[in-house]
C-alpha positions as CSV (number, residue, x, y, z in Angstrom):
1,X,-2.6,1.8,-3.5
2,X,-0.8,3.0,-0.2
3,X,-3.1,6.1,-0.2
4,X,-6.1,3.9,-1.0
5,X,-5.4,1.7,2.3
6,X,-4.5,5.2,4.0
7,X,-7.7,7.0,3.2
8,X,-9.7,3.5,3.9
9,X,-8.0,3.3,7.4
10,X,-9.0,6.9,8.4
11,X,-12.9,5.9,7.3
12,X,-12.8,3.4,10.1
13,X,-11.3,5.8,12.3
14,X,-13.8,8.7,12.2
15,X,-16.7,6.2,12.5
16,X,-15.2,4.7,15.2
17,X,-15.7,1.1,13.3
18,X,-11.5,0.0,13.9
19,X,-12.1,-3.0,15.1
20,X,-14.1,-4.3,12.5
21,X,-11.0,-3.5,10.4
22,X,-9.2,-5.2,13.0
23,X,-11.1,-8.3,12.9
24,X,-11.1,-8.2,9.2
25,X,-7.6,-8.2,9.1
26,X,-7.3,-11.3,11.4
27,X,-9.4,-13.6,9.4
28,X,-7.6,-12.7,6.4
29,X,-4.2,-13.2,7.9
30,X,-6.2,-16.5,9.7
31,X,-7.2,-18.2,6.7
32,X,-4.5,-17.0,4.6
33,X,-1.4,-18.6,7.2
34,X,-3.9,-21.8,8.0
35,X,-2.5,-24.6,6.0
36,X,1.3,-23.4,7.2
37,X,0.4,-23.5,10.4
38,X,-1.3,-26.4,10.2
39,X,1.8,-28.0,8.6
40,X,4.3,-26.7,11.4
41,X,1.6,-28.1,14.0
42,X,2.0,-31.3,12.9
43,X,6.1,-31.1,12.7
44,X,6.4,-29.3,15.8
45,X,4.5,-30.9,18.8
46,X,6.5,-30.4,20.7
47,X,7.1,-26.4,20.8
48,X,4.6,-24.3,22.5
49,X,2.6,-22.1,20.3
50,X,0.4,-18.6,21.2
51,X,-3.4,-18.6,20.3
52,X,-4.2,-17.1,17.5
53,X,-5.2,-14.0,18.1
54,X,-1.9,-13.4,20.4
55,X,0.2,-14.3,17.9
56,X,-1.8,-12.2,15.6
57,X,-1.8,-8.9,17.9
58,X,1.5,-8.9,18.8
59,X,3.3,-10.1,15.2
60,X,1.8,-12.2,12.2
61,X,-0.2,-15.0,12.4
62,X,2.5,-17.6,10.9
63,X,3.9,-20.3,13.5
64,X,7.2,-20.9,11.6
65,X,8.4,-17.1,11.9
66,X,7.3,-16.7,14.5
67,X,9.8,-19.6,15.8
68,X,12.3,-19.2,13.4
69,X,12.5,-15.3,12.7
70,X,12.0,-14.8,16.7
71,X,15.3,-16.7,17.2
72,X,17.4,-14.9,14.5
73,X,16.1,-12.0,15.6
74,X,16.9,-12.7,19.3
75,X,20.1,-14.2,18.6
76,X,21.2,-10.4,16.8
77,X,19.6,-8.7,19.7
78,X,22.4,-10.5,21.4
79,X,25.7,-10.2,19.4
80,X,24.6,-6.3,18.8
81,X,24.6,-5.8,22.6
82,X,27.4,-7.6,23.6
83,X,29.6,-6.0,21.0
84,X,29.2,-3.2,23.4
85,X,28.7,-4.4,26.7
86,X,30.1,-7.6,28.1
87,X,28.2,-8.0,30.9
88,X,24.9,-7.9,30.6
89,X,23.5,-10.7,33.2
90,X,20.5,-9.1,34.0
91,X,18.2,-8.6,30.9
92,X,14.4,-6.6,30.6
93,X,12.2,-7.4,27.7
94,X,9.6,-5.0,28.2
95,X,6.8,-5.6,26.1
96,X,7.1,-9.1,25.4
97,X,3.7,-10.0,23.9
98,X,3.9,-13.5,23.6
99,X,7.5,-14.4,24.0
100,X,8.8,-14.6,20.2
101,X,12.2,-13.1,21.3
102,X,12.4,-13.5,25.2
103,X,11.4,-17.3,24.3
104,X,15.0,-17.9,23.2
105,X,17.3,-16.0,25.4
106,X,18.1,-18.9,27.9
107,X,19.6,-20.8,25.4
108,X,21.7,-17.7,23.9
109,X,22.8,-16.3,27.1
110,X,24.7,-18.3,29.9
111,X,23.6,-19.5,32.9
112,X,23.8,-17.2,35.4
113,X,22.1,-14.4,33.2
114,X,18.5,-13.4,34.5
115,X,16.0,-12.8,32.3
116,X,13.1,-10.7,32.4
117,X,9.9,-9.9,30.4
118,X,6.8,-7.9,31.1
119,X,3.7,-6.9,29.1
120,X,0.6,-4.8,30.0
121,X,-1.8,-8.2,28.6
122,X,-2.6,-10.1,31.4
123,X,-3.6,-13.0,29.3
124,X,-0.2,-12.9,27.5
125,X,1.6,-13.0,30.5
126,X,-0.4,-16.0,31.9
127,X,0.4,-17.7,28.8
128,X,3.8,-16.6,28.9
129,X,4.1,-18.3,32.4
130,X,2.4,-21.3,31.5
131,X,4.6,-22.3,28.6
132,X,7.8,-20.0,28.6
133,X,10.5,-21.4,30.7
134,X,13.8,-19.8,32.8
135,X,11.7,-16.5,32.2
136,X,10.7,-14.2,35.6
137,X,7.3,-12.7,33.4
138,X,5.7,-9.5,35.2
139,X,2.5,-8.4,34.6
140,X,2.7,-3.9,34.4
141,X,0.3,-1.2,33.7
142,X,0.4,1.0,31.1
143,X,1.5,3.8,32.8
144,X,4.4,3.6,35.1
145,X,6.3,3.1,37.4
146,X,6.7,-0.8,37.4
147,X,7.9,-2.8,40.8
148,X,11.3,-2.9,39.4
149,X,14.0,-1.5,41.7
150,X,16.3,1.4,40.4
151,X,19.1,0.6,38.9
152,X,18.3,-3.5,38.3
153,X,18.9,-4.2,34.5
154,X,22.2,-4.7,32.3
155,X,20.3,-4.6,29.4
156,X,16.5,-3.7,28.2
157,X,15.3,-3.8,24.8
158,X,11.6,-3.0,23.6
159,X,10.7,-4.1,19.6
160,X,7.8,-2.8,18.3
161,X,6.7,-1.4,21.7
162,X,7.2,2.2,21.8
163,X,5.5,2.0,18.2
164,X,1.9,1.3,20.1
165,X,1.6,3.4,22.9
166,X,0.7,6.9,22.5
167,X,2.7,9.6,22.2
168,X,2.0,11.9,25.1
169,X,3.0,8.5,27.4
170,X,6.3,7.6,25.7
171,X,8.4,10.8,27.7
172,X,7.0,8.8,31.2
173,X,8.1,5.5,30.0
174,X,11.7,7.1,28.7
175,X,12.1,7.9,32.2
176,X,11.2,5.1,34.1
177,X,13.5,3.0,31.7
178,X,16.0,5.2,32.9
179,X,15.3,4.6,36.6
180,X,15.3,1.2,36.4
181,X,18.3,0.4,33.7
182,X,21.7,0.7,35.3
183,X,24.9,3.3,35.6
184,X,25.8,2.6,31.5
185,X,23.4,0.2,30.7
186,X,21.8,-0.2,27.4
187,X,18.2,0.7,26.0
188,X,17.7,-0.7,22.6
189,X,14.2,0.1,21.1
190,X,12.6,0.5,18.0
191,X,10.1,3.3,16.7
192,X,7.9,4.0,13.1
193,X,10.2,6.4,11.2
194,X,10.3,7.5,7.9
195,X,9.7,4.1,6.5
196,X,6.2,4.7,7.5
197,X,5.3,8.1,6.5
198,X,3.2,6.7,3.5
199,X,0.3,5.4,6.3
200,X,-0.1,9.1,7.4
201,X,-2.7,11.5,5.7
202,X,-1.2,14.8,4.4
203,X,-2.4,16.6,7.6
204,X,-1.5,13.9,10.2
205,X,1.7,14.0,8.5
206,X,2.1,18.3,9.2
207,X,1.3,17.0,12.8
208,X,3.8,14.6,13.2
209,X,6.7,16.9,11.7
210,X,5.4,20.2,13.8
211,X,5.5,18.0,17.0
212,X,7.9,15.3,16.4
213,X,5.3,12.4,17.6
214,X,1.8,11.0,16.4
215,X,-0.4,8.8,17.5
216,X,-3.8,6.7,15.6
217,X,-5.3,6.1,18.7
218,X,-7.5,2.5,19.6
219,X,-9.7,2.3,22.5
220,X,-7.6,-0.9,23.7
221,X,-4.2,0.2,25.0
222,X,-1.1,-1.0,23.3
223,X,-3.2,-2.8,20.2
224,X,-1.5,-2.9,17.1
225,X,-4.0,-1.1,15.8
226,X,-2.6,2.2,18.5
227,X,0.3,3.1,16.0
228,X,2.9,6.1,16.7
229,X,4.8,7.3,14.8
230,X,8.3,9.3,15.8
231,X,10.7,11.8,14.0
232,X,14.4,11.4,14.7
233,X,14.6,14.7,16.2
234,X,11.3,13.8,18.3
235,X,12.5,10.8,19.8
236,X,16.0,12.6,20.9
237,X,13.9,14.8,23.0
238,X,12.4,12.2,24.3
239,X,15.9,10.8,24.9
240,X,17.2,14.3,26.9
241,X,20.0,13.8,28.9
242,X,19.4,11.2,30.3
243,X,21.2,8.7,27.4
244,X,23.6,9.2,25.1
245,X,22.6,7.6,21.4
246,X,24.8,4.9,20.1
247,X,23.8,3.6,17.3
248,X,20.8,4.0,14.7
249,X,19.8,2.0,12.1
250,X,17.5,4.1,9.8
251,X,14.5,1.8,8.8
252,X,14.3,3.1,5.3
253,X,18.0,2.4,4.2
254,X,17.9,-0.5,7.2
255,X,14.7,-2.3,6.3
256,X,15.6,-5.6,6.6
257,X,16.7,-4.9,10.9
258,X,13.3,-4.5,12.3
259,X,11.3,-4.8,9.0
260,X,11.6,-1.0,8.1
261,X,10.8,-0.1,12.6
262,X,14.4,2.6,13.3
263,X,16.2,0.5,15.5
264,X,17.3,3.1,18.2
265,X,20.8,1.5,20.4
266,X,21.2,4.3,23.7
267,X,23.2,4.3,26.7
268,X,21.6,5.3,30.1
269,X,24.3,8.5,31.1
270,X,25.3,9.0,34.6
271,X,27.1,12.4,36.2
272,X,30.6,10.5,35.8
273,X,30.0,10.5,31.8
């Protein structure tokens, strides 16, 4: 079945017809998540929710996980960086779609933390700052550099970000994360690993091992339907020297962390280290 929707995917590909697979997909997920959401309208009136399509791009179409599992998963965000660094008062979440993790942070940090986010979607971002509070949200390009200054953030973490912007840009992005992020700050970050390889054809699989990095491109930057997809050993060269890895959770023996993503833990290194 995996190869069925593999072989089905690369149709729409080489006719150029993704985003009729793309809207497919939506409506699907629309009508199958509309009675939920429906339900968690009515119970919830007071919480701001995404339009559909946002909340469809950047995670699945269902209100309650998007709340619920966007807390929990915000909340271990937290504990896993403060188990190694204490201080973390200034905080980056770049590539925040529509706030399902940097929604909660005010309430799991303390007071005099600052709190980031930024996003290449305009629309998301205007959103974000419409309904998101005790957020700074930045609108960026998709190529860098962004207005940060050097050496501002404690902390950055990007989930399912890295995972939908193509290969060839990920080294630039590596590098400005490492201008901005401070002497020993920490770069968490998830990436499509070997929990993935089923979605790739036999040849764009011999790709992606020969060069450590592949990319189903989209014309519309940053979609969910751009996937990469990254080899360990590709993504420490992408890493070089300029942080040391910490921790990785492997998505196929990890699954339930970042729902099978390789959840990546690095620390910028400075000439002291």
């Amino acid at each position: 079945m995996n190869r069925l929707k593999v072989v089905i995917k690369k149709f729409f590909r080489l006719t150029h017809t993704y985003f009729i697979l793309d809207k497919f997909i939506f409506i699907k997920e629309y009508i199958i998540n509309c009675k939920g959401n429906r339900d968690f309208k009515r119970l919830n009136q007071g919480i701001s929710l995404p339009p559909p399509y946002f909340l469809y791009e950047t995670y699945r179409l269902n209100y309650s996980e998007y709340i619920h599992d966007g807390k929990q998963s915000a909340k271990e965000i937290i504990e896993r960086v403060t188990a190694l660094k204490k201080d973390i008062r200034i905080i980056l979440e770049w590539g925040c779609g529509v706030s399902r993790l940097v929604r909660h942070m005010p309430e799991l940090l303390n007071n005099n933390s600052e709190i980031y986010a930024c996003d290449i979607n305009k629309k998301m971002i205007n959103w974000n700052k419409s309904n998101i509070e005790n957020v700074r949200f930045d609108f960026i390009d998709y190529l860098p550099p962004t207005s940060y200054s050097n050496n501002k953030f404690d902390f950055i973490y990007a989930i399912s970000v890295l995972t939908h912007i193509q290969a060839e840009i990920q080294v630039k992005w590596f590098s400005e994360i490492n201008r901005i992020l401070k002497a020993d700050g920490i770069f968490m970050f998830t990436t499509h690993g070997s929990f993935f390889r089923d979605k790739l054809t036999k040849s764009d699989l011999n790709e992606l091992m020969v060069n450590g990095s592949f990319t189903y491109s989209y014309f519309k930057r940053g979609h969910r339907m751009m996937t990469t997809f990254n080899t360990e050993e590709g993504v420490r060269k992408l890493l070089g020297n300029n942080f040391a890895v910490i921790k990785i959770f492997d998505g196929e023996t990890d699954a339930r962390i970042t729902g099978g993503q390789d959840l990546w833990i690095v620390k910028k290194i400075t000439e002291s280290n």
